[in-house]
C-alpha positions in Angstrom: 1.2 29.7 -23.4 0.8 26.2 -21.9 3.9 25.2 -20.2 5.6 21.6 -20.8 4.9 18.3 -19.1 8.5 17.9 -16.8 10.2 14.8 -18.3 13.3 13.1 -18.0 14.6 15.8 -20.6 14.0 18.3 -18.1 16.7 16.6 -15.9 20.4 18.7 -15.3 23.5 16.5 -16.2 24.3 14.6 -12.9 27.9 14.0 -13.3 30.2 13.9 -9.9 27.0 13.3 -8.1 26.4 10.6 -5.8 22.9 8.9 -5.5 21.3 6.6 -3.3 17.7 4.5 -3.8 16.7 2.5 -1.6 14.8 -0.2 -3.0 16.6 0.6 -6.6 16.1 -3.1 -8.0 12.6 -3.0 -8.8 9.3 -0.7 -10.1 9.7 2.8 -9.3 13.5 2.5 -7.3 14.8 0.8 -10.3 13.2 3.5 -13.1 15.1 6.4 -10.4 18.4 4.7 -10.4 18.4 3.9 -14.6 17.5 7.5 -15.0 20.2 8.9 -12.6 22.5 7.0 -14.2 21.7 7.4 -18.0 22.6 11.3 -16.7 25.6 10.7 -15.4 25.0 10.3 -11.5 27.1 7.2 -9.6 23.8 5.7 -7.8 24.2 3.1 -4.6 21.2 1.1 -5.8 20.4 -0.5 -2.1 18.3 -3.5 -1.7 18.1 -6.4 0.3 18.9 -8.8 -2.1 22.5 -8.5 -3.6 21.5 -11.0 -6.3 18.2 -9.2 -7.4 20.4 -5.9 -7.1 23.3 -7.3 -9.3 21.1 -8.1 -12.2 19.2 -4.7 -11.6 22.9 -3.1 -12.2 23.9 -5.7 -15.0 20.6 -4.6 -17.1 21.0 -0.9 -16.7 25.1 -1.1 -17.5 24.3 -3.0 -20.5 22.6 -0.1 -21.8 26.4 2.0 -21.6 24.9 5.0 -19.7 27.2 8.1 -18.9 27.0 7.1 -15.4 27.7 4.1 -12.9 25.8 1.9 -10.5 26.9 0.4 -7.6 25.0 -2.2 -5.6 24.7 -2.4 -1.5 23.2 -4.4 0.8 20.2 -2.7 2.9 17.2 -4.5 4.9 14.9 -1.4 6.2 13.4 -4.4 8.6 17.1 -4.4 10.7 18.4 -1.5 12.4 21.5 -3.6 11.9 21.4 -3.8 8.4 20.6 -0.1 8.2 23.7 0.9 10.7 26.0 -1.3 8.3 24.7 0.0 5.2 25.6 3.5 6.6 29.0 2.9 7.7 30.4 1.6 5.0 29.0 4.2 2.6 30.2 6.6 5.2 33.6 4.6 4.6 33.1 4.5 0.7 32.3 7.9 -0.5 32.9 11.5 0.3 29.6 13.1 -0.6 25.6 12.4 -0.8 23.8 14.8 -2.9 20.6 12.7 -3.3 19.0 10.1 -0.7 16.2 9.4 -2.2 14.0 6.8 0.3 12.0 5.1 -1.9 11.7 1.4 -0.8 8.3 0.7 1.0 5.8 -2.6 1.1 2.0 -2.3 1.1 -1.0 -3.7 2.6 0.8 -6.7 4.0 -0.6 -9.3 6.8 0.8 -8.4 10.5 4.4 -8.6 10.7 7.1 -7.4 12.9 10.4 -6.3 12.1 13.6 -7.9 13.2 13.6 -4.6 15.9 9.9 -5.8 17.1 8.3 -3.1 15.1 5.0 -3.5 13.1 6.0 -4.3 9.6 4.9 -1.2 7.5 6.0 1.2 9.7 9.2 -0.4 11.0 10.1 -0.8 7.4 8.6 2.7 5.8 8.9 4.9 8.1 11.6 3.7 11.1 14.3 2.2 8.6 14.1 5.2 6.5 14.3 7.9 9.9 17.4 5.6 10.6 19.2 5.8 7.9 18.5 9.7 6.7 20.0 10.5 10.5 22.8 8.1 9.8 23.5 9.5 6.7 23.3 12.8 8.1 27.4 13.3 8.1 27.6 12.8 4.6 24.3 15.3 3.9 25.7 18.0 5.6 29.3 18.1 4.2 27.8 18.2 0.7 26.5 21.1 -0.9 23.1 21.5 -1.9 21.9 18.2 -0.8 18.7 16.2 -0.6 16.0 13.9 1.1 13.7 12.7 -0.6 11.2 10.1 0.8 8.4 8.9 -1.3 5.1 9.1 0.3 1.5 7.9 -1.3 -2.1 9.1 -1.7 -3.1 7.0 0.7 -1.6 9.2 3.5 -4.9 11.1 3.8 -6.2 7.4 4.8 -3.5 7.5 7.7 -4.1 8.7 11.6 -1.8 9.4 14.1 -2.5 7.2 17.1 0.7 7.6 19.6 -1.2 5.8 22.5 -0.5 2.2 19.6 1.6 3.0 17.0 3.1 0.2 16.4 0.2 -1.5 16.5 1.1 -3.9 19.4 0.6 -7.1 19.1 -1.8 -6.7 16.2 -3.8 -4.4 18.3 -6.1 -2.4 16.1 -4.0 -3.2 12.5 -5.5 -3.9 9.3 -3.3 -3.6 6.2 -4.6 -0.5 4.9 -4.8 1.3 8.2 -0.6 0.5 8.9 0.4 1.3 5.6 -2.0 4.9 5.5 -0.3 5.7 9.0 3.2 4.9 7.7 2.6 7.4 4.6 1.5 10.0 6.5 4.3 9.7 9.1 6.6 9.6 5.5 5.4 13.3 5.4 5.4 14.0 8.9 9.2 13.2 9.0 9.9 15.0 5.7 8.5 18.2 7.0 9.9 18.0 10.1 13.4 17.4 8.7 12.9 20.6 6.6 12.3 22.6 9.4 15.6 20.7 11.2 17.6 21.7 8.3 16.7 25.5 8.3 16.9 25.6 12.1 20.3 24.4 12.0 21.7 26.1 9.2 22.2 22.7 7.0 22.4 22.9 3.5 19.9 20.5 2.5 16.5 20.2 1.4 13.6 17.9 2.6 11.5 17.2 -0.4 8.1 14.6 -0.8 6.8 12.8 -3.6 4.0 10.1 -4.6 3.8 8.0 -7.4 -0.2 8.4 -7.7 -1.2 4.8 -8.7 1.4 2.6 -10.6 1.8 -1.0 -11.5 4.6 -1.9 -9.1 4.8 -5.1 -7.1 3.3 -2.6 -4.2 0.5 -4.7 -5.2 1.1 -8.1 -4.9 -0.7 -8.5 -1.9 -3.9 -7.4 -3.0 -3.2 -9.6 -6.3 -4.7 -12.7 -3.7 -7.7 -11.1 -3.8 -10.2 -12.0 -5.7 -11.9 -8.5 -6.1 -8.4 -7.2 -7.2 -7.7 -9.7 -9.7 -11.5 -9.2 -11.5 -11.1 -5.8 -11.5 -7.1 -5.4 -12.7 -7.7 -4.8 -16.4 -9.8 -1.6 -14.9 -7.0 -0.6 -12.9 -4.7 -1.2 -15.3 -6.6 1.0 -17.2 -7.0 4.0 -15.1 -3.4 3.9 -13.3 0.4 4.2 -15.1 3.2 2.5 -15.6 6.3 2.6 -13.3 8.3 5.0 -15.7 5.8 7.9 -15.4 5.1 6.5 -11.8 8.9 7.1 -11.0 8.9 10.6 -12.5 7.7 12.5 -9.5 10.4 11.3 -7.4 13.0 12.0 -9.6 11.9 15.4 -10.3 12.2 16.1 -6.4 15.3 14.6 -6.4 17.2 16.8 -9.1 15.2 19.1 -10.3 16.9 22.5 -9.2 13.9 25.0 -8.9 12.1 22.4 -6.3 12.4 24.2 -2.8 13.0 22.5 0.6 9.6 20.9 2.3 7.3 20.7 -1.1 5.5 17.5 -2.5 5.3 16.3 -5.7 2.6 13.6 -7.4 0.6 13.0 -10.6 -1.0 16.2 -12.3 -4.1 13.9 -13.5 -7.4 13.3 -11.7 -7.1 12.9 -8.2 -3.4 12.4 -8.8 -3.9 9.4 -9.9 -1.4 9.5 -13.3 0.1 12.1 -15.1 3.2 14.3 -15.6 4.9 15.5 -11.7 3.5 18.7 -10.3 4.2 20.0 -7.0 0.7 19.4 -5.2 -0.4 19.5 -1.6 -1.2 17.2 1.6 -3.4 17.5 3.8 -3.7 18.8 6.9 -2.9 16.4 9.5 0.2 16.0 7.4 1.2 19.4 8.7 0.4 18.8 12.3 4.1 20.4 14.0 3.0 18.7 17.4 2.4 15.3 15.6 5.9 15.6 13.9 8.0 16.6 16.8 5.8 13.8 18.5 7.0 11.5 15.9 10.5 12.5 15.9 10.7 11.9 19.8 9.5 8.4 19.5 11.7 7.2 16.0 14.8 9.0 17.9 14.0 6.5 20.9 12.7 3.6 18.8 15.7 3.4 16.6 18.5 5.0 19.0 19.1 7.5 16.2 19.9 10.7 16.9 20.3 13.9 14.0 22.3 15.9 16.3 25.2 13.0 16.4 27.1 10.6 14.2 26.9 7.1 13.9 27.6 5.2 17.2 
């Protein structure tokens, strides 16, 4: 007997649980935070745009779902921003059952961060290690808690290079190569967190998850392209929409037979679409002295440590 495609019918009812998406106004954040709520979750919907976020909240109240949104500011780019964020949801509620870190840009020219760091990585990987280890004192105190942080196909493309990277100064970056390196250090963290969890007796899980190819605004730098934009009614053809993009996240997030340190994507071709299946990485994504490495440096980079609370 074949068994069922997972669907948002598959999902538990949510209520007393809080949420939070980073990147919730928009493509696959925004699809995570209307479907926690339409269950009955209270989501922080975290962006860096309180106006975008606002009308992301007014459209998904409108529809009168069992749940609630709340909106927060949150720039991934500022270690400032992020250490705000964190206090005063530290200040706000009492629990954190899901942190799902889901906000992430793509293939964009060189940029630093307002910290100095490359743009991809400061912003994929560093904002996100900041704020899971600020959040940390509201992880632990609640049962049964998650990470999850939202990696991509493209982490195979990635390579560790600790000697650069940050890229310095533009040294060595092209687009693809700094966002590859920032999904693969997405899974590199998550792994690594898993193991930081059992070590320390935490009860929380570390979960992964990839939206195969979707029609986000991931995207829009590519659109200037003029490959891209001859060949979009192929893609558009061959990859999925945001709802069934946002579906393999979601399931990490609530679904309660996933277990601590899996990965979840697409169950088409080359996980490309489809329903969510737990599927696997590949090896250098399970490289222990690459994650420790990793940890090391974020720790030092963003002045976060796991061990302590926010100072």
């Amino acid at each position: 007997m074949k068994k069922e495609n997972w669907t948002k019918n598959c999902i538990p009812d949510l209520t007393g649980k809080i949420v939070v998406v980073t990147g919730g106004n928009s493509g696959l954040g925004f699809e995570s935070v209307e479907t926690f709520a339409e269950h009955g979750a209270r989501v922080v919907l975290a962006c860096r745009s309180l106006e975008k976020g606002e009308k992301a909240r007014e459209g998904i109240m409108n529809a009168e779902p069992a749940g609630t949104v709340d909106v927060a500011e949150l720039d991934l780019a500022s270690l400032e921003s992020v250490r705000g964020f964190a206090e005063n949801f530290l200040l706000k509620y009492s629990r954190l059952d899901v942190l799902l870190n889901n906000a992430g840009i793509m293939t964009t020219p060189y940029f630093q961060t307002k910290d100095g760091f490359e743009g991809q990585n400061g912003t994929n990987h560093l904002g996100h290690f900041a704020l899971t280890g600020l959040l940390m004192p509201a992880l632990r105190k609640t049962p049964a808690s998650r990470v999850v942080s939202v990696s991509s196909i493209a982490h195979k493309q990635g390579k560790m290079d600790f000697g650069n990277l940050l890229f310095e100064g533009g040294k060595g970056y092209t687009p693809m190569k700094a966002y590859g390196r920032s999904k693969l250090s997405n899974l590199l963290f998550i792994y690594e967190l898993q193991r930081f969890f059992e070590k320390e007796g935490i009860d929380c899980i570390a979960v992964a998850a990839h939206p195969g190819v979707s029609q986000t605004e991931l995207f829009r730098y590519l659109d200037k392209k003029w490959y891209f934009r001859i060949g979009r009614p192929v893609f558009m053809a061959l990859t999925q929409e945001p709802k069934m993009g946002a579906l393999p996240e979601i399931r990490a997030a609530v679904d309660p037979d996933v277990k601590g340190g899996e990965f979840y994507g697409p169950s088409g071709f080359m996980e490309i679409k489809g329903y969510p299946v737990k599927v696997k990485s590949n090896a250098a994504s399970h490289n222990k002295d690459h994650a420790r490495k990793l940890w090391e440096v974020s720790e030092k980079l963003t002045g976060v440590r796991f061990n302590s609370s926010i100072s």
